[in-house]
Structures are given as structure tokens and as C-alpha cells.
N, C-alpha and C positions, 0 to 999 in steps of 0.2 A: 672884389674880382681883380685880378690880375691884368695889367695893361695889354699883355699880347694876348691874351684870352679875349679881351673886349675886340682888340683889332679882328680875329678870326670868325667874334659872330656879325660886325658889319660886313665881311665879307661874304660870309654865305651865312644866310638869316636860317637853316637847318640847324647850325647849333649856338644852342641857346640854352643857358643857366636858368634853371629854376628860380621865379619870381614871387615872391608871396602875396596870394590872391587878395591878402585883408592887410591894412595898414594895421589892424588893433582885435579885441575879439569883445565880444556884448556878454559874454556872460564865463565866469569862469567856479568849477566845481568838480569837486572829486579831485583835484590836483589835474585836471584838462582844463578847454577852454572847448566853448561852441561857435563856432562863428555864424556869417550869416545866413548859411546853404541848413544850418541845422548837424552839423556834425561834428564830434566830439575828436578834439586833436589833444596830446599830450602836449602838458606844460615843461620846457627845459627844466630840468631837476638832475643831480648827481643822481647817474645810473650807477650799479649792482653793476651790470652785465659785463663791464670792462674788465670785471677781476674772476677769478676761479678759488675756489672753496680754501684748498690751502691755501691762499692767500691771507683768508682773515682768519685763521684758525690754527691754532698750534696740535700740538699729541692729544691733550684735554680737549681742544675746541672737535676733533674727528670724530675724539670717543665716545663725548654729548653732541653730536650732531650740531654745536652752535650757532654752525656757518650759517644753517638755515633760518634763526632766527633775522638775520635784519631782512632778509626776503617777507616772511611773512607779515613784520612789522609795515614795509612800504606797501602790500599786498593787503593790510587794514586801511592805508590811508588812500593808495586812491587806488583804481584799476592796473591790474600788470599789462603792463604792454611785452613783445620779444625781446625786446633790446634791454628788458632789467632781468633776465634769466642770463645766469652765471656761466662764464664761457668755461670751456671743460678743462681739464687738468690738462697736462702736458702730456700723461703716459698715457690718458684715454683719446687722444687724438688720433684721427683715424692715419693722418702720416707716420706718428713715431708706431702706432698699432701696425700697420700695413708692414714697417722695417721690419719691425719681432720677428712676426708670421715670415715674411719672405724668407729671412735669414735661416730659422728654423727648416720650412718644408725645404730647402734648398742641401741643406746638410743630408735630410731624409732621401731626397732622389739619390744622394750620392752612395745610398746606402742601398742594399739588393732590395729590402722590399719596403718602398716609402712608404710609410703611415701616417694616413692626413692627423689622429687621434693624438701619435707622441708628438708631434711639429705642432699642434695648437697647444699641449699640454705643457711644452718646453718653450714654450713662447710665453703662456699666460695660466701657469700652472700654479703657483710661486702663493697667489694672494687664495685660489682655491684649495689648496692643502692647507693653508692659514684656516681657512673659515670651517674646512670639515674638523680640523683640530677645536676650536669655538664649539661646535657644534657637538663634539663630544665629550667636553663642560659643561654645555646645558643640559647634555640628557643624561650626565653621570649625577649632575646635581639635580635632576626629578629624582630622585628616589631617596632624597634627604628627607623631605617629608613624611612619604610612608613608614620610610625607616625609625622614626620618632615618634610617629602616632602613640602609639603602646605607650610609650615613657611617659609622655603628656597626658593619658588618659588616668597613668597611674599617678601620676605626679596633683592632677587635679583630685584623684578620689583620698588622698592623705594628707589632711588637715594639717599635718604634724613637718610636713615640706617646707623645705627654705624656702625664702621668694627667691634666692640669687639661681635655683635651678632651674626655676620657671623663666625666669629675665633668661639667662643661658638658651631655652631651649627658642625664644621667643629672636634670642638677636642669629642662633645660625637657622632660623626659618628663613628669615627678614634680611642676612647676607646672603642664603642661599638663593633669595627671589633675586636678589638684586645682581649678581653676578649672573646668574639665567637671563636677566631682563637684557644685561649690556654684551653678553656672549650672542645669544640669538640676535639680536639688532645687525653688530656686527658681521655675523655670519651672514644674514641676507643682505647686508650692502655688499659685503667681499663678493657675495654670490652674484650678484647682480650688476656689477660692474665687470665681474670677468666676461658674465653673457653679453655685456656691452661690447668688451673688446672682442669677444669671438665672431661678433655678428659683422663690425667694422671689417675685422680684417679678412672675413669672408665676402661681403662684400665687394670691400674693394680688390681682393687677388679674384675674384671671378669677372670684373670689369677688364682688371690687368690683362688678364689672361686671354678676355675676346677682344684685346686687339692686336694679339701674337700669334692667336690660331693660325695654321695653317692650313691652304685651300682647302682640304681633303678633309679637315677639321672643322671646319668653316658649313660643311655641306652638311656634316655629322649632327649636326650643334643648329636645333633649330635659334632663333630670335625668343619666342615663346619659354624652352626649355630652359636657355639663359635666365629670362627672367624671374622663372618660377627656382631656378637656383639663390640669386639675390634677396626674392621675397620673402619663398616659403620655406624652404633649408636652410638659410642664413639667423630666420627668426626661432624655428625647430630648436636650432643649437643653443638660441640665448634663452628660449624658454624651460630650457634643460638644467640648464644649470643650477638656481635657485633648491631644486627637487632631487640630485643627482647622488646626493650622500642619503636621502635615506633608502636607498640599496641594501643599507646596511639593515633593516629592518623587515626584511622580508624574502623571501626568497621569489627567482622566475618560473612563477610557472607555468605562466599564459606568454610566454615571450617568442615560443613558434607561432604559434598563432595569429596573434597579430602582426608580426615580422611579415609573413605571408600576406596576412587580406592587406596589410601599409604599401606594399611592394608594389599588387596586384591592382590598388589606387593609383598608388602614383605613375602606374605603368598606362592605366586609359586617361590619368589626368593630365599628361604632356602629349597620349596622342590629339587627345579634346584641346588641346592647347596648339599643337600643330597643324591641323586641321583650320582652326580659324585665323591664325597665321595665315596662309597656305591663301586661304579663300579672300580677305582680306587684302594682302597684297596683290592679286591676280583681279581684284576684282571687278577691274573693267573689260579683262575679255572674259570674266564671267557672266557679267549681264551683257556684252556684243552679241554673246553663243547663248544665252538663255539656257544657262546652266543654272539657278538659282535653286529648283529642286533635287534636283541630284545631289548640289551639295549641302544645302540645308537638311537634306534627309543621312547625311552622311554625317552630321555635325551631332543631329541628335539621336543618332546611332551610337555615334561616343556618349555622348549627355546618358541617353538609358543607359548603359552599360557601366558608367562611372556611379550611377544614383544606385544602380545595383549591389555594386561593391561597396558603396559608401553606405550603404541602409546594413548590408552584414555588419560592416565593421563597428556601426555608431550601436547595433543589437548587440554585439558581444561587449562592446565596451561597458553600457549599462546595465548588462545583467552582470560582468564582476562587479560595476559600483555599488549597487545593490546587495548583492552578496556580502562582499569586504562591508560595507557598513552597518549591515546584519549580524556579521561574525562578532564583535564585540558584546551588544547586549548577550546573545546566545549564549558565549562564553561566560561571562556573570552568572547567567540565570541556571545553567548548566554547574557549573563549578558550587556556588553556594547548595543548592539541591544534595551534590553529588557528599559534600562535604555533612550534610544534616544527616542523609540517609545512612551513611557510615557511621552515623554514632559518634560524633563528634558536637561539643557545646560551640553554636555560635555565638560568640559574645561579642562589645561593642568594638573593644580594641580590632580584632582578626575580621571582623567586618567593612569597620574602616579602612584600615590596613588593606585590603585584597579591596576594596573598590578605588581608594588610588589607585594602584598599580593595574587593577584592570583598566582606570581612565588612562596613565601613561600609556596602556599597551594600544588602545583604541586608537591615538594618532598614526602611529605608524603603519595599523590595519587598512585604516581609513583611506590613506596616501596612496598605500603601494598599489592600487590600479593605477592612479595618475602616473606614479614614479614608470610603473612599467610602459605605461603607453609614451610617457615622454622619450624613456631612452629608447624603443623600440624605433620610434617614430626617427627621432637625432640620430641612429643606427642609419636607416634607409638614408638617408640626410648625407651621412659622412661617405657611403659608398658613392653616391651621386657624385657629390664632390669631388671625393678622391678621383675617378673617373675622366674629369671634365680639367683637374688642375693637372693630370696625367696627358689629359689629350697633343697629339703634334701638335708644336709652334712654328712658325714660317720662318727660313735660314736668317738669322740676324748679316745684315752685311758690314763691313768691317772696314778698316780705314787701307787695308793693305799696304803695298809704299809709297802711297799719294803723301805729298811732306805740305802741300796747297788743298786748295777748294779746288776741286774735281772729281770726274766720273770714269774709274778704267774698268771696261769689259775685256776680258781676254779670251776667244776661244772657250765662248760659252753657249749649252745649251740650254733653252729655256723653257718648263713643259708646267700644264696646269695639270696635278692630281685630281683625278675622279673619285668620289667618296662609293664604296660599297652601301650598297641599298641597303636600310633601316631594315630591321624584323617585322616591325609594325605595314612597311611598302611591299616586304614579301607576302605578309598574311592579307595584302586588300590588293592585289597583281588583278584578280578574277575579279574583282568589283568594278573595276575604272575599265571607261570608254577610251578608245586609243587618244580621243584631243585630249580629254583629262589626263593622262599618263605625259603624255606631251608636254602638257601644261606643268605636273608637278614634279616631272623627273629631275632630279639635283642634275645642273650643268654639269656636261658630258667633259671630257679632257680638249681644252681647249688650242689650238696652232700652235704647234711648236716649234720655235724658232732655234737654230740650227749653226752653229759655227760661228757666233756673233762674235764681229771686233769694234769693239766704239770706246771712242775717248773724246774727252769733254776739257775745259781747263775754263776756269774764272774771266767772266766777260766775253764768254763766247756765244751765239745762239745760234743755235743748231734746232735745224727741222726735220721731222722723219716723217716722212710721206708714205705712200702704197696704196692699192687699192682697199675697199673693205674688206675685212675680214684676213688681212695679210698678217697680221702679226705687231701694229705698231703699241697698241694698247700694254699687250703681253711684254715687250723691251721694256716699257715705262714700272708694270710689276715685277719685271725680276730685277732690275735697280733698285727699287724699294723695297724686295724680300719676298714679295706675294706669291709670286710664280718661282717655282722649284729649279733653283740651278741644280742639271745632273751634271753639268762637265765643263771644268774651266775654272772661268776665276771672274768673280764681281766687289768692286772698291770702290767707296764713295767716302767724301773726305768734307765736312761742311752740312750747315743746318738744310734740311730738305723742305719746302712748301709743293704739295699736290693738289691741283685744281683735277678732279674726274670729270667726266663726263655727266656724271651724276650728282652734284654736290651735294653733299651734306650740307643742313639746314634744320637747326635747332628752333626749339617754340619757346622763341624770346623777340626780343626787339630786334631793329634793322641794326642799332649799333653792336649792338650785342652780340651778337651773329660774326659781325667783322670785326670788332676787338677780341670777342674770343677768350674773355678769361684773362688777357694782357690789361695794365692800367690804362688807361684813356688819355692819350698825348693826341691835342687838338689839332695841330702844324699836321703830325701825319697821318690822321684820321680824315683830315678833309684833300689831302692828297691822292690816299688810296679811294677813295670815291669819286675824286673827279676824275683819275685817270683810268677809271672800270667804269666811267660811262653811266654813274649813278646819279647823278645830282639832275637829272631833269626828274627822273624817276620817283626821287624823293620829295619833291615840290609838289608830284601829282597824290600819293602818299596821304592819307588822312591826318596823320602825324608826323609826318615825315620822318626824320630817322628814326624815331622811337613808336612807328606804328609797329606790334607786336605780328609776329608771323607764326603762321598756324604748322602745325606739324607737319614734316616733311617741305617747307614753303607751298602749302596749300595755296594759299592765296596770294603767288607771286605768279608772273610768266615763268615759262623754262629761261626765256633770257635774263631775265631779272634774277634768277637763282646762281645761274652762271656766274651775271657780274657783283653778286654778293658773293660768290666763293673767289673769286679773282679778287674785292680788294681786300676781303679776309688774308688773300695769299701774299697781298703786294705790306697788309699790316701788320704783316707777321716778321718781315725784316730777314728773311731766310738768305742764306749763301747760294743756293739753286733753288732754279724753280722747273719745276716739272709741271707742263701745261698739257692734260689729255683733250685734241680738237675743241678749243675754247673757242673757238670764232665759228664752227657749227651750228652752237644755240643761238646766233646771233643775229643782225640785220647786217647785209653787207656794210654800209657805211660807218655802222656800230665797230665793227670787225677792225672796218678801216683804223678809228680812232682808236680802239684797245690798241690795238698794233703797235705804230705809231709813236703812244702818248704812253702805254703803260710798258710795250715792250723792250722796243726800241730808245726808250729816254727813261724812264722811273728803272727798268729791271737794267741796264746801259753796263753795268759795273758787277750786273750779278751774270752767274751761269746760267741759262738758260733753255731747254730742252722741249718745242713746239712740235708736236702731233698736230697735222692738219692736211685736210682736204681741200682747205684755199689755197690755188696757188699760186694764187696774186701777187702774194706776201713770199713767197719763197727765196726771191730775186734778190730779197735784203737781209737775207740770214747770213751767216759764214759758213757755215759747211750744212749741206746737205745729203741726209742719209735716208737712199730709198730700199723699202723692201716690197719683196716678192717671194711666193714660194717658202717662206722659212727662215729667208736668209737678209741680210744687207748687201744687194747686189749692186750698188753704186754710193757711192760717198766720197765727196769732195765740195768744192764751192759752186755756185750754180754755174759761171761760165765755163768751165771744166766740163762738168756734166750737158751743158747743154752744147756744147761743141763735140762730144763725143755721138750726137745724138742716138740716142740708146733707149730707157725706159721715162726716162728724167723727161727728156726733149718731149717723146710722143703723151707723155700723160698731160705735159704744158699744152700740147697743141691740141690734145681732145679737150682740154678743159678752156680755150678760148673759142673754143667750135660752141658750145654751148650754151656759154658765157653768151654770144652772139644771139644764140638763138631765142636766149629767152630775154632778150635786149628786143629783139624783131616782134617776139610774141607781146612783149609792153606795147612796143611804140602801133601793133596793130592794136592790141585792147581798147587803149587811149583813143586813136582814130575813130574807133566806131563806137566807143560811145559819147565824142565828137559831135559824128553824126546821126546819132540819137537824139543828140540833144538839139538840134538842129533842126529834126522832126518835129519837136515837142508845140503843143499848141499854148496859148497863151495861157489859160489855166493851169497846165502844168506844170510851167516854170515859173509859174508866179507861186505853188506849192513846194517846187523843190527850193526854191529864193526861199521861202519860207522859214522851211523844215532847218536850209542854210541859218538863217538869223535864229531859229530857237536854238539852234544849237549851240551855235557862236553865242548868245544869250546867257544857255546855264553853265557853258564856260566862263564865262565873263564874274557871273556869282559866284564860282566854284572858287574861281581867284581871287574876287572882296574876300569870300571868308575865309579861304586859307590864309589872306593877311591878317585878317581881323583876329585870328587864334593866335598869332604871335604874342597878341598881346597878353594873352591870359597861357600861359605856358602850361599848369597846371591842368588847365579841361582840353587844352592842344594834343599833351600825351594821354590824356583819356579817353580821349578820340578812339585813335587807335589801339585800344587796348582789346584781346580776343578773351584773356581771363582775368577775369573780377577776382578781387579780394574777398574771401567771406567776411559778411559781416559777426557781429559778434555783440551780445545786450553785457551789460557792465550794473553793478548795482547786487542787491540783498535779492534772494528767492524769498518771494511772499509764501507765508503759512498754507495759503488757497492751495497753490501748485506744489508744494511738496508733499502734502498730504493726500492731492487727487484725488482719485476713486475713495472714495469712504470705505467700502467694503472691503478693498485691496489691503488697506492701511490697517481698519482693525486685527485682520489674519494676518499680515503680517506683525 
């Protein structure tokens, strides 16, 4: 360990280097070790997973798949752990994938009618016309066989036959197998690595993509439909691929049909998807209002309706499976028959002969329902998509002629788009009570802010005040893009940090959360938490900074989420920082010390832009810009504006009237229950002294054994963990369990 690493964990005992629980281990096998809890740890060994397949394998090593040999060989010696699976090539990587596709759909917009179909096919077409070319060498060579039968039959019934024409016939069976065997292999890797890349970079351009929506887009686009885009569309396309040439095998003729009942699925499968979105995020003024049947009965409205359509479609699926795998014997037993009854001799050769070629013909039968239900199904898939990567994105803002780190507004106006109501919201208008309509109506066009002039420059902190609902929220998204400039001009010049009102809050750990996907630099990791007000928080903490937080920081306060999004903000090292009412969620004093400690001294050098309702803090900004009404009807420094006394002065002076009051309202609380206590007879202050000491007590514990876990670092961060690792059995399946059911085993 590094000497300035050790100085920063004596200084705050939060961070601390993983210690190893055991000096040694008692028992070591399978290429692990057990220690003394009973649990099996891998033994340091030269990992596989550092390198990627071309690495150990030349043009021969591809063509025999060699690469995979020493995997399987460590894979005999002890258990696979992750970290001995082969990192991926350089072209399958979802970065250099994500470039293709962009570059690709990007060319396609500029053209009149984009096609999501040419932009993946020009991105990642290249290896799959390879593999349909493969693929039809192995089925030009199925027919070598049949084709020979006859000669080989004759060639066996004439004693008086070379051998060298039997060797002949015996080495191009036996090249033809074997170029079949390395064509098709090939074919399904090509295939199956392109459905890799198609899935990546769908994927991640529909990630990209929601976080450029804009507003109007935003509204359109549930969370729900996103996801079922990344899961189940994304995986549709890679399951297509593999299947997608033998097209060439059959003709569509069931392909309206399912087109329709797939459409008319996935049409109640995203509203059944939005719907518990919907109820989900709302759902605490769902059970305040005791709405729970209404909308449980609404949820499995969709549910029937979806099992509906899903019970047609899965019917017509298996009666063509059925059919199509019907049609092959049919065709034999029909064909030979038809052939006897016309007076023809069947004999061995033309028997032979026509039972190959009816077995080649039987794959392709066989397929073509799957084939057609897959591309039908990747059909509905690509429109989806195409749709959603088509959707408005929010105006990108631009560096205009800022030559420094700053913010120029010119004579702008700033308006939030309302999304036009869903199909699905028009057809259930007559179903919903007016709260529920209320409740689920996509926010309406939000305060529009009107003639705006603001300018910002490096090391300055500006505050923007107003009452609620005035418009400061809306300035802070039309700087960032969010909210729709209709008129004027918006330039921002330098890295931006946004703390909301609302922070985002990943389900990982506390550090996690605040580094964010950056390396882990100690010096400023313990910085941005001491000066967000974190480090008592973290002591109280079951693990402290690596106690794990639950989705959305379930299990934080609103303040606590706050000042994890602030020193997220402060460890992110941004040029501006955009701060939405961050002293709101907080405790006045808390407020004090953010102020202070993170604004005024850590951000000192940065730009800085404070939304706030305290206006305590105002007095030590440099300019302040208030709104009213739409607009910025005062901006200057605060003695400026407070000597004009205007809106600035009076909102100061109702906000110390208050301030007062609820200073009067303590110091009475305090007083009387002063004199309650006062009251109290000797029993019950010998119980509340009591209640006093047990408390102070399991404090007291609480703090031996948050020290005591220091010492074992390893069960310290397990503490706090909300999800477990599955466990996983290692070792040979016994003959008992593979064999199971007796009766199962012999039928099968």
C-alpha cells in the first residue's frame, strides 16, 4: 500500500483497503482453497481472461475453433471462475459496435427515408453475407451424396470394379462431409456474432438515445417501453440472425398473419408494461387514495387481454409446427405410392436416392415456421425501433463565442413541450376517475420563461431565486438542453455537473454512487464527502461507504440522497456547476456547512449557478438574478438590489419575518415541555432518565462494533450489502441426478 493511501485511511477510518480475513487456508482443491468459514476461494493461477480469442489463434486456430481448447482444458482442472472467460475482440466491443451503428444510422437520416434495416446491414453486414455465402456450400454440397448413391450401388453390385473408383467415390463423400462440417460451423459463429453485434449496438443507441429525448419525447416514451425495447427487440434481432438465410427455403405464407396477432401483442404488451409503471411510480398516492382496486383491476385487464392474444398466437404457431413437420413424411409416403401406382419399378438405387433428398428437403420444411415467426417477430422489432431512434432529441447547446468557461443567454425564450396523448390514453379517457386522470396525465407545458438575458463567467456564483413555481427550475433546463429554446440564443462553454432536485441514485454502493464510473483518487474522494456533509452519515452507515443502496436510494433520507448527488457533483471535477435548491433537502445548519465548505471554498474557482429558497445564503453570492412572472426581473449584486428595494428587498424581508417565527415557535415548544418536565412525578423521570440511558447504551454498542468491523473489512462491507451473490455448486453431476425420473429417462 502506498504511503499517502495509508495517511488518508488514518485519517478517516471510512476508507480502508481490503485486508485478508485468513493468514493461510486448511485445505486447498480443485485448484481453490477453503478456508475457515467453509468457502471455496480461487487459487492465483495465470488467467485466460486477460486475452481475447485472436490472440492465441491464427487463420487455422479460427477455422478449428482452437482458441477454445485451453479454456476447456483449465475448465477440466478446476472450476471456471469469470475472470478466466476471454475478454471479447476489439470489433465485438460494444464501443467500437455502438461507432459502426452510429455512423451508419447517421448517414441513413441524412437520406429521405432512414432505414433502421440498411444502417445495421452497412454497419455489420460484411461477416453475414460471408456466412449466407458458407451456407450455400453446405447445402450445394448435401446433394453430393444423393447424387452418387446410384454409382455406388452400381459400383458395389460389379465384382469386376476397380477399387481406385470406390476409394474415389469414398474420399469426395468424406471431403464433401468435411467441408459441410467447417462451412456450417463457420456459418453459425459468423451468424452469431453478428446477432451479437446487432444486439450491442441496439442496445446501447437506445440507452444513447434516452438521454437526448426530448421533453415531448420524454412524455411519449414510457420507462417500461424503453426497457422492453433493450430487452426484448434487441434480443428478437440477435435471435434472427442465426435463421435468417434460410428464407431461401421456403416461401411466406403465413407472414400476415402473424405480423398482425405480433403487432396486436406487443401493442397490450407495453400497455401492460405502462400501466405498472404508471401504478408503481405513483404508488404512494395510490394506497393514501385507496385506489389499489381500480388499479389492480386495470392491470389485469391488460394481463387478460394480452393472455388472449398470446394464447391465438402461440395456437397458430403450433398448428404450422405441426403441419410443416408433418409435410416431409407426407411428401415420401405420397411421392413413393404415387410413383409405384404409375408403373414404375422401384428399386434400391431411386429409393435411396429420393429418401436423401426427401431428408435434405425435410430441414428446410421443418425451419420455415421458426424462420418465419422469427423475421416476422425482428419485422415488428425493427419498426419499434426505427420509431424510437427517429423520436425528437432535445436542442444540443453549443459553445457559441464563449472563447472561456461560461454561460451566455441572449433573448431567450424558454418553454416545456406537452406530448400529445397516447392512442392507448384516448381509448381508456371513459374508464379513469378524474383523480386518476390527474394522476396519470403526462405533465402539462410547463412556465415559460420569456425574454431571458444571463451571463455567467468562471468563478462566479450566482443565485436565482423567485417564488415557487416561477420559472427557476426551467433557466437551469434550457442551459442544459431540456426545455425548448423558441427564440434567441443559448452558449455554454465547459464540463457541466447537475445536482436536481431529485437525484439520481444507482443500486450500488455509497462510493459508487459518488465516483460514478471515474477511477478512485483517495485525496478527492474524501474531500467531496467531507464537504457534502457526509462523513458523520457514513460512520452511522452499517458499512459505511460501501454499504450498498437500494434502488432509487430507498434506504437513504431525501437529505442523504442530496448530499450523495452533491459530492458526486463536487467528484466529478466539472467547469460549472448547476445546483437545483440543494439546501431544501437539507437541515438548516447542514445547508450552512454545504454553503460555506462546498460552495464558497471547494467550487471558489468553479462557475457556479444556485437555485434556492434560502436566503440566508444570498448576501454572499455575486450577482443575483430574480424571477417573477416569466422573466428575470432583477439582477445585479445583492447590495444593488437591496438598496433598490423592489422584489429582492421584500422577499428578504418576508423570509426573516418567518424565519422569526418559527425561531418563537421552538423557543415556545422547548418551554413547555420545560414545564412538563417539571410536572413529572418521580417515577417518570426516573423512566424517561431511563429510556435516556438505554438509548445512550445501544449507542454506545452500536459504536464498539462499528469499530470492531474495521477490523475485519471483508464482513464490514458485507454488512452492508442489499444483494448477495448467487451461490453456485462446483464439482461432477452424480449419475442419481442426471438420470432423475426413471420413467422420464427411459422415454426419453
Amino acid at each position: 500500500m502506498a504511503p499517502h493511501m495509508q495517511r488518508n485511511d488514518e485519517r478517516n477510518p471510512l476508507l480502508h483497503e481490503r485486508k485478508p480475513l485468513l493468514q493461510g487456508v486448511t485445505l486447498v482443491r480443485d485448484g481453490g482453497a477453503t478456508n475457515s468459514k467453509g468457502r471455496w476461494t480461487p487459487v492465483d493461477t495465470p488467467r485466460l481472461g486477460d486475452r481475447y480469442p485472436s490472440q492465441l489463434a491464427g487463420c487455422w486456430g479460427n477455422v478449428f475453433f482452437s482458441w477454445v481448447a485451453p479454456l476447456m482444458k483449465l475448465g477440466n482442472e478446476r472450476p471456471l471462475q469469470s475472470n478466466d472467460l476471454f475478454q471479447l475482440d476489439p470489433h465485438n466491443r460494444a464501443v467500437n459496435v455502438s461507432h459502426q451503428f452510429t455512423a451508419a444510422w447517421e448517414q441513413q437520416k441524412r437520406s429521405g427515408k432512414p432505414s433502421l434495416v440498411w444502417a445495421l446491414g452497412k454497419a455489420f453486414g460484411f461477416k453475414f453475407v460471408v456466412a449466407g455465402f458458407l451456407k450455400l456450400i453446405h447445402d450445394s454440397l448435401q446433394f453430393v451424396g444423393p447424387m452418387i448413391i446410384k454409382d455406388i450401388i452400381a459400383y458395389l453390385s460389379d465384382p469386376t470394379a476397380p477399387l481406385s473408383e470406390g476409394l474415389t467415390y469414398a474420399a469426395v463423400i468424406f471431403a464433401s462431409g468435411v467441408v459441410q462440417s467447417f462451412a456450417l460451423r463457420q456459418y453459425f459463429f459468423y451468424c452469431y456474432e453478428t446477432g451479437l453485434q446487432l444486439r450491442s449496438a441496439v442496445v446501447t443507441a437506445v440507452f444513447e438515445k434516452s438521454m437526448v429525448l426530448s421533453a415531448a419525447a420524454r412524455q411519449q416514451r414510457t420507462s417500461g417501453e424503453i426497457t422492453n425495447l433493450m430487452s426484448i427487440d434487441a434480443q428478437r434481432l440477435q435471435d434472427m440472425t442465426p435463421y435468417l438465410h434460410a428464407v431461401w427455403y421456403g416461401l411466406f405464407q403465413i407472414i400476415a398473419c402473424v405480423l398482425l396477432l405480433q403487432q396486436r401483442l406487443m401493442e397490450v404488451k407495453d400497455e401492460r408494461i405502462k400501466i405498472c409503471v404508471e401504478v408503481l411510480s405513483g404508488i404512494k398516492v395510490v394506497k393514501l387514495k385507496a385506489w389499489e382496486n381500480s388499479f389492480g383491476q386495470r392491470v389485469m385487464n391488460f394481463r387478460d387481454e394480452e393472455l388472449s392474444r398470446l394464447r391465438t398466437y402461440v395456437f397458430a404457431r403450433s398448428t404450422s409446427d405441426t403441419l410443416f413437420s408433418f409435410v416431409p413424411s407426407l411428401v415420401t409416403v405420397v411421392s413413393f405410392s404415387a410413383y409405384v401406382v404409375l408403373g414404375h419399378m422401384l428399386d434400391v438405387g431411386t429409393a435411396l436416392t429420393s429418401l436423401a433428398l426427401f431428408n435434405i428437403l425435410r430441414f428446410p420444411l421443418f425451419m420455415l415456421p421458426q424462420v418465419l415467426n422469427n423475421v416476422v417477430e425482428a419485422s415488428v422489432s425493427f419498426d419499434r425501433l426505427r420509431s424510437y431512434f427517429l423520436a425528437e432529441e432535445r436542442t444540443r447547446v453549443g459553445e457559441g463565442d464563449l472563447t472561456d468557461v461560461g454561460i451566455s443567454v441572449q433573448g431567450t425564450d424558454f418553454k416545456w413541450d406537452a406530448a400529445p396523448p397516447a392512442e392507448g390514453d384516448k381509448k381508456d379517457d371513459n374508464k379513469k376517475t378524474g383523480e386518476e386522470e390527474a394522476l396519470l396525465t403526462p405533465v402539462a407545458e410547463g412556465p415559460t420563461l420569456q425574454h431571458i438575458n444571463f451571463a455567467a463567467k468562471k468563478g462566479e456564483l450566482h443565485a436565482v431565486v423567485g417564488h415557487v413555481g416561477s420559472g427557476k427550475s426551467t433557466l437551469l433546463a434550457g442551459i442544459l438542453g431540456d426545455a425548448r429554446c423558441s427564440a434567441g440564443s443559448v452558449a455554454v462553454r465547459g464540463k457541466v455537473s447537475y445536482v436536481s432536485q431529485q437525484p439520481f441514485i444507482q443500486n450500488a454502493t455509497v462510493r459508487d454512487n459518488i465516483t460514478f464510473g471515474l477511477p478512485f483518487d483517495a485525496d478527492k474522494y474524501e474531500e467531496a464527502v467531507r464537504v457534502s456533509s457526509l462523513t458523520k452519515d457514513l460512520r452511522i452507515l452499517t458499512a459505511g461507504d460501501r454499504t450498498e443502496i437500494g434502488e432509487k436510494g430507498i434506504n437513504l433520507s431525501g437529505g442523504q440522497r442530496t448530499r450523495v448527488a452533491i459530492a458526486r457533483a463536487v467528484y466529478q471535477d466539472a467547469d460549472i456547476y448547476l445546483l437545483d435548491d440543494i439546501l431544501s433537502a437539507v437541515d438548516s445548519h447542514v445547508g450552512a456547512d454545504i454553503f460555506n465548505e462546498c460552495i464558497k471554498k471547494t467550487l471558489k474557482d468553479k462557475l457556479v449557478v444556485l437555485v434556492t429558497h434560502s436566503l440566508s445564503c444570498v448576501n454572499q453570492c455575486d450577482l443575483i438574478a430574480v424571477i417573477a412572472d416569466g422573466r428575470i426581473v432583477e439582477h445585479g449584486s445583492y447590495k444593488k438590489l437591496m438598496a433598490k428595494k423592489n422584489l429582492l428587498a421584500q422577499m428578504v424581508s418576508n423570509y426573516v419575518e418567518s424565519d422569526k417565527e418559527e425561531d418563537d415557535e421552538n423557543v415556545a415548544s422547548v418551554d413547555s415541555v420545560e414545564d412538563d418536565s417539571e410536572n413529572l412525578s418521580d417515577d417518570e423521570e426516573l423512566a424517561i432518565n431511563g429510556r435516556r440511558k438505554s438509548s445512550e447504551s445501544r449507542m454506545d454498542r452500536r459504536s464498539r462494533v462499528s469499530s470492531a468491523r474495521s477490523d475485519d473489512s471483508q464482513a464490514f462491507e458485507e454488512e452492508g450489502q442489499l444483494m448477495v451473490e448467487e451461490d453456485r455448486s462446483v464439482g461432477d453431476v452424480s449419475w442419481v441426478d442426471s438420470v432423475g425420473n426413471g420413467v422420464d429417462f427411459v422415454l426419453v
